[in-house]
C-alpha angles and dihedrals in degrees: 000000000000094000096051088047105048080038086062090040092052084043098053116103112272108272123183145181134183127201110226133195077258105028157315133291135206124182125168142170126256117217128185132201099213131026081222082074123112096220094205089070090068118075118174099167113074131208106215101163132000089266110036139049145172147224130200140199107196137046114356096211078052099055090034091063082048102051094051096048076056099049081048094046089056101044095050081055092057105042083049103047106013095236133088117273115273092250094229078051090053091042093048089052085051090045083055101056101040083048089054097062093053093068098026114105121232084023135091130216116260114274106220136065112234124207103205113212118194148148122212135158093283093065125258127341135194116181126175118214125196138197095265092056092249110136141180145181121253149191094218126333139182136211146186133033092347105035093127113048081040095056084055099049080051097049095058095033088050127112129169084225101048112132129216089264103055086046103054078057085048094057110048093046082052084052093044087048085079117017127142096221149338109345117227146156096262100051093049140057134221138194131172129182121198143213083255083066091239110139116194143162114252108247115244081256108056091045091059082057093051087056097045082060104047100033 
């Protein structure tokens, strides 16, 4: 079972995200498996709170019951304590779960990799969770087909001071590094959150703009 499951993780469309001195960016490719596809159907980046998000490379039933358990996570802190989750709080619930299916008997373990994007009061936060359940926090990360020629690209486009702005353009031109084919607004995904701790996903429009800007 762990080698299917890291093999549909390695196999999942490359999916990134960088922590800036404002926010957080994800950005991710969306493959289809037939031309005959309406891409908007497809949605790989979640909203679980107002001011944090996910994206996922794997298997998309396995990141939607994780997603869920997230959004439910969220609202019980709220309703408990009347504030957003502490994004590290809301990761280590999801670390948890996906743990959890690696020990229990009759289940697997969940087949994707998630990169949590988030803004509290504590500033911006990026965390990568893996199969296993084990998570950490990161600068900028990558996942998915292309992790590792991506991580490279990151590593060498990466600086402590880089603003939203500047890492929505990294992004992209990490995405376009290696990219099968020509890359558009309707075949990828962005998400930005914001030091108003606002996390949305990026219109098909504005993300047209972006690549004008960056091909």
């Amino acid at each position: 079972y762990q080698r299917r499951v890291h093999g549909a993780v390695g196999q999942g469309a490359t999916s990134l995200a960088i922590k800036a001195t404002n926010g957080v960016v994800l950005a991710t490719e969306k493959k289809m498996s037939s031309p005959l596809m309406d891409a908007s159907a497809l949605q790989k980046i979640s909203t679980l709170d107002d001011h944090v998000g996910l994206v996922y490379a794997g298997m998309g039933p396995d990141s939607r019951v994780l997603v869920r358990s997230g959004r439910k996570q969220c609202q019980i802190y709220r309703r408990t304590y009347r504030e957003p989750i502490p994004v590290g709080q809301l990761v280590r619930h999801l670390a948890g779960v996906m743990q959890e299916f690696t020990q229990s008997g009759g289940v697997r373990p969940f087949g994707v990799s998630l990169l949590v994007a988030g803004y509290d009061e504590t500033g911006p936060h990026l965390f990568q969770v893996d199969p296993s359940g084990s998570y950490w926090a990161w600068k900028a990360s990558a996942i998915g087909k292309n992790m590792v020629n991506a991580k490279t690209f990151l590593e060498k486009r990466y600086t402590p001071d880089i603003e939203l702005e500047d890492a929505v353009h990294t992004a992209l031109l990490t995405l376009k590094d290696g990219f099968d084919g020509k890359m558009a607004s309707d075949n990828i995904e962005v998400a930005v959150v914001n030091d108003k701790r606002q996390f949305r996903v990026l219109s098909s429009s504005e993300v047209k703009d972006y690549l004008d800007e960056v091909l």
